[in-house]
C-alpha positions as a Markdown table, in Angstrom:
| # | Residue | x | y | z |
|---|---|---|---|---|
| 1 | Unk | 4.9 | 4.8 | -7.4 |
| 2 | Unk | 4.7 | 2.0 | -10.1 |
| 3 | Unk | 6.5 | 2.0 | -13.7 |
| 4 | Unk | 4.0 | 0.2 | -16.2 |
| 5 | Unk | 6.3 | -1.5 | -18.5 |
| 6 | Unk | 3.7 | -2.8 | -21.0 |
| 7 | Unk | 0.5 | -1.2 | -22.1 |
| 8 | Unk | -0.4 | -4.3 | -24.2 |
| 9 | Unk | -1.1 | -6.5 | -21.8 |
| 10 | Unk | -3.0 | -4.4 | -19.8 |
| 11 | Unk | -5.8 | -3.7 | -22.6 |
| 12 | Unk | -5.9 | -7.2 | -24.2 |
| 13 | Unk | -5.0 | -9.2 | -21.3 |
| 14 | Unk | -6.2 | -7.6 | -18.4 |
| 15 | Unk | -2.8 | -8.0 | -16.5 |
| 16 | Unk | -0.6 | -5.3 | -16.2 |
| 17 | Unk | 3.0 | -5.6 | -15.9 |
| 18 | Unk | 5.0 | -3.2 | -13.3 |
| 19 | Unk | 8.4 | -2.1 | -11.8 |
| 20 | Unk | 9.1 | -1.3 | -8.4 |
| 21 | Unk | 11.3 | 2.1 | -8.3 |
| 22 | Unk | 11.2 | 3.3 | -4.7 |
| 23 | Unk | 11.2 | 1.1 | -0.9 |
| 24 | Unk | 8.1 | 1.6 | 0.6 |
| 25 | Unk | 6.8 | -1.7 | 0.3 |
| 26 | Unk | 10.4 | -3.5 | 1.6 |
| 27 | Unk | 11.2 | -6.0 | 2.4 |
| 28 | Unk | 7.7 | -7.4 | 0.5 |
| 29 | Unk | 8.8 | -5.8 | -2.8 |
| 30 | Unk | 12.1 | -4.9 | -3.5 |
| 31 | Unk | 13.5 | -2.1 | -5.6 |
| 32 | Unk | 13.8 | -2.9 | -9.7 |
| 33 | Unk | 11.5 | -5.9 | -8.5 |
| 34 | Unk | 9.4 | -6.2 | -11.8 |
| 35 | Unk | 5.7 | -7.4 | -10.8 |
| 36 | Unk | 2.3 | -8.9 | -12.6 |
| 37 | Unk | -0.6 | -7.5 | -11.9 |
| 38 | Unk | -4.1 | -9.2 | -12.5 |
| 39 | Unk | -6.8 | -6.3 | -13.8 |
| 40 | Unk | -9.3 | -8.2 | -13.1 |
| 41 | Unk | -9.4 | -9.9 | -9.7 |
| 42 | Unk | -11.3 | -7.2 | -8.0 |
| 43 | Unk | -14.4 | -7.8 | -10.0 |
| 44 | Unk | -14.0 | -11.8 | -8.8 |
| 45 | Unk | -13.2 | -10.8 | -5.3 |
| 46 | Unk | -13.9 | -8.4 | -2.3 |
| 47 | Unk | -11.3 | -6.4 | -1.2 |
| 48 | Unk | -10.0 | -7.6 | 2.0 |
| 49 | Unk | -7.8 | -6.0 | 5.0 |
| 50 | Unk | -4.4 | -7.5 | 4.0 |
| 51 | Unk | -4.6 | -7.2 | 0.1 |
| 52 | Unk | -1.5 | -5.7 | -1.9 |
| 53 | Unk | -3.2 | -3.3 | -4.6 |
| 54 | Unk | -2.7 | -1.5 | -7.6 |
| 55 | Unk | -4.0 | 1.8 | -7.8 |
| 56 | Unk | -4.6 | 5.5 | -9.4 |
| 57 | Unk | -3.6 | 7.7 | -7.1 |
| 58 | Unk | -5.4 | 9.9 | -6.1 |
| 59 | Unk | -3.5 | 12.9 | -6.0 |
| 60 | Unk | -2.5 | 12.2 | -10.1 |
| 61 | Unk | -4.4 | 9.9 | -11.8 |
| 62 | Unk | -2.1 | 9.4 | -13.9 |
| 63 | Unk | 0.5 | 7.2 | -11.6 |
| 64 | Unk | 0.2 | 3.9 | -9.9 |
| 65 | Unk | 0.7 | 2.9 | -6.6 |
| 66 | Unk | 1.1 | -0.5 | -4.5 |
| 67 | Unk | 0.1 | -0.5 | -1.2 |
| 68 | Unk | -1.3 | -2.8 | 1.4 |
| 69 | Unk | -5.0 | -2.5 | 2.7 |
| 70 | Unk | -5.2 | -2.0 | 6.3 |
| 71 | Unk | -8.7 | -1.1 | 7.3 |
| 72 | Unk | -12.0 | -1.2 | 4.8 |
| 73 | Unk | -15.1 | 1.1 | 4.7 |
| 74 | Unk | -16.8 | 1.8 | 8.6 |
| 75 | Unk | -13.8 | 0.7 | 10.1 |
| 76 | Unk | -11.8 | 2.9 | 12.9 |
| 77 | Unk | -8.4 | 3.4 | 11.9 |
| 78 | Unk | -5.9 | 4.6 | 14.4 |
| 79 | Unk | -1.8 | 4.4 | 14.7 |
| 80 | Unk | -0.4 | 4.7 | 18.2 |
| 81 | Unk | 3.0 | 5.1 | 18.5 |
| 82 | Unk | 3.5 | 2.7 | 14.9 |
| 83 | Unk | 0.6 | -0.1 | 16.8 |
| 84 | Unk | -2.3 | -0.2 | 14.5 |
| 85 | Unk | -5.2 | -1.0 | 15.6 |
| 86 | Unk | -8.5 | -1.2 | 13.7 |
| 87 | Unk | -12.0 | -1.0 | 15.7 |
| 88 | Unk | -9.6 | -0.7 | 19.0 |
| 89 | Unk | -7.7 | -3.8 | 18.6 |
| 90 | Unk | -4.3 | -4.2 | 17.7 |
| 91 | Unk | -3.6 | -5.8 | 14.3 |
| 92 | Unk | -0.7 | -8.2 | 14.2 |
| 93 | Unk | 1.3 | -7.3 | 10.8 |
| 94 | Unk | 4.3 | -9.3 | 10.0 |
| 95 | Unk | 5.2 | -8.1 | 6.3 |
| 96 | Unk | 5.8 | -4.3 | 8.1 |
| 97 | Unk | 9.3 | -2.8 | 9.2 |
| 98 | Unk | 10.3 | 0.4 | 10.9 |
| 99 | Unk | 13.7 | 1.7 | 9.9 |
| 100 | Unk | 13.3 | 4.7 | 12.7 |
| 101 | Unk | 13.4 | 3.8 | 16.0 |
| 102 | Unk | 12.1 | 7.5 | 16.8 |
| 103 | Unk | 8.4 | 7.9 | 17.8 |
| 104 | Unk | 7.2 | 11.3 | 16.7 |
| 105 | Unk | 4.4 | 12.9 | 18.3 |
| 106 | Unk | 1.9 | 16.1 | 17.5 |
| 107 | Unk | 3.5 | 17.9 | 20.6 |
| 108 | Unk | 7.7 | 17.5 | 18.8 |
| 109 | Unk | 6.5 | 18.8 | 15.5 |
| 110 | Unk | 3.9 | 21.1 | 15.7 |
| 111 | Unk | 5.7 | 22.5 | 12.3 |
| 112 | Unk | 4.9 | 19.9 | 10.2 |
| 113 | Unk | 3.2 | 16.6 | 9.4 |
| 114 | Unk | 5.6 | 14.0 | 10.9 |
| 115 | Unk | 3.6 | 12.9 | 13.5 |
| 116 | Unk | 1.0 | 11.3 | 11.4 |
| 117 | Unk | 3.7 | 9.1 | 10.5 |
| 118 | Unk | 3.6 | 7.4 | 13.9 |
| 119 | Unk | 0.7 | 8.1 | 15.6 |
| 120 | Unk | -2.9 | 8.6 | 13.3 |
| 121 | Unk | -6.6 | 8.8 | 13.8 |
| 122 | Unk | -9.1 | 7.9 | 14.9 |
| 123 | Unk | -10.8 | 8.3 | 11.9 |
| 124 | Unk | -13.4 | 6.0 | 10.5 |
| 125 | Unk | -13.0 | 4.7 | 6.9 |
| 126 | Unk | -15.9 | 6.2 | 5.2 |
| 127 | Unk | -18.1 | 4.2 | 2.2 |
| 128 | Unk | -16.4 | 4.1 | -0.6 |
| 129 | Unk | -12.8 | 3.8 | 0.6 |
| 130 | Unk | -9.7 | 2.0 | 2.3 |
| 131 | Unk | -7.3 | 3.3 | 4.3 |
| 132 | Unk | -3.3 | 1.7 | 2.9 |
| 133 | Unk | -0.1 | 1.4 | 4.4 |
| 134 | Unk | 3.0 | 1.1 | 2.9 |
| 135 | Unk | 5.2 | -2.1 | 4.7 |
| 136 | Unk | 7.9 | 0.0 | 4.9 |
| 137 | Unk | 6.3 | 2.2 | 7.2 |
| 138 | Unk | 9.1 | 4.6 | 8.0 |
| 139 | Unk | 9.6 | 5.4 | 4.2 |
| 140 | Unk | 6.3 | 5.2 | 2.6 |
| 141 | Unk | 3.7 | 8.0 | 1.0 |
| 142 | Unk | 0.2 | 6.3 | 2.0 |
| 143 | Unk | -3.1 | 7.2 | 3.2 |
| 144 | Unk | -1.6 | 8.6 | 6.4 |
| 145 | Unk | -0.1 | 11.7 | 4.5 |
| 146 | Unk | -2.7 | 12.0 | 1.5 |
| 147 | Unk | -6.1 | 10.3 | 2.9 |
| 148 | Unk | -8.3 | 7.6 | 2.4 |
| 149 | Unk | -8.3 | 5.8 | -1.0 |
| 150 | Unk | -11.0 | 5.7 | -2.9 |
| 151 | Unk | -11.6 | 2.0 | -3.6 |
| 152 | Unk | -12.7 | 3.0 | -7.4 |
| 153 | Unk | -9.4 | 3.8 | -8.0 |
| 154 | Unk | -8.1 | 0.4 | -7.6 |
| 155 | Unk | -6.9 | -1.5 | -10.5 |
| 156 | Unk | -6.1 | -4.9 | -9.9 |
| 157 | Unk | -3.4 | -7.1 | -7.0 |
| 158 | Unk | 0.2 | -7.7 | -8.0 |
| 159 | Unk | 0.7 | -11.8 | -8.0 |
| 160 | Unk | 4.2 | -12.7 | -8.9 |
| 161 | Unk | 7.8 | -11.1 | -8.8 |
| 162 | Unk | 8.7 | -12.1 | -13.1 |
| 163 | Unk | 11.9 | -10.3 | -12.6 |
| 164 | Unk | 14.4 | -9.2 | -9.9 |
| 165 | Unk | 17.8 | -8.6 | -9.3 |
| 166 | Unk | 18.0 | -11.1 | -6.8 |
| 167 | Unk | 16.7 | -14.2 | -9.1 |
| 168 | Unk | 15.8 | -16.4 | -6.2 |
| 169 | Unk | 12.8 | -13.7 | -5.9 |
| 170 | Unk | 11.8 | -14.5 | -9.7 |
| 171 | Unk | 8.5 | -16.3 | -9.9 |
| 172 | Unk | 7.8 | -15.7 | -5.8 |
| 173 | Unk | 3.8 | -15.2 | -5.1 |
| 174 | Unk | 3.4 | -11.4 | -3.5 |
| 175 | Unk | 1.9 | -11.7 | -0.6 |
């Protein structure tokens, strides 16, 4: 979930300007991290597997989200015990964490979703869409738990950290 903080800029400039009020993208984006977002970069650029984005979710248009991409349209998506690995390769991703040193699996919680946490897919990513991840994987709301994103909703790719509690973060390029 993002908090704009300033409509102006969003319909005059095309940036939008955000604050971070939950952890699911640490230790990339920190909590009361306040972030600007360029509107227009997706019409430059193609989306790529890697990209931080800023997006309607889909469950409530009405709130943004940040996430990472992790796999783009026809690609196979699947999470084995946290591994991700797209088209049966392993990715190597050194922004994520896991908090939980617990694996959960379909056959422990057979009462519940928790197992998609951990272990997803296959699935392929259909036309249209992207599948995103959280970096904070063990604390994160993401395609895992409410599907594929459409890439439609997306709004624009955070740049730069303007303000943060810890100020050597200030001006830092998100990455």
């Amino acid at each position: 979930l993002l908090i704009p903080t300033n409509i102006f800029t969003e319909k005059i400039l095309g940036f939008g300007t955000y604050k971070i009020p939950t952890g699911s993208m640490e230790p990339t984006l920190s909590i009361k991290d306040y972030l600007i977002s360029d509107l227009t970069y997706f019409r430059k650029n193609e989306l790529q597997r890697g990209d931080l984005v800023v997006f309607q979710y889909p469950k409530d248009l009405s709130k943004d989200f940040l996430k990472r991409v992790i796999a783009k349209e026809g690609e196979k998506i699947e999470i084995k015990d946290k591994q991700v690995y797209i088209n049966d390769e392993p990715i190597t991703e050194d922004y994520k964490v896991h908090n939980d040193e617990r694996i959960y699996t379909r056959s422990e919680n057979q009462q519940n979703n928790d197992y998609l946490r951990d272990n997803f897919g296959p699935s392929i990513v259909p036309s249209g869409y992207c599948f995103v991840l959280g970096d904070n994987r063990d604390n994160s709301s993401d395609s895992r738990f409410w599907g594929f994103l459409p890439v439609k909703n997306i709004k624009g790719k955070p740049l730069y950290i303007y303000w943060a509690k810890d100020k050597k973060r200030i001006g830092k390029t998100i990455k």
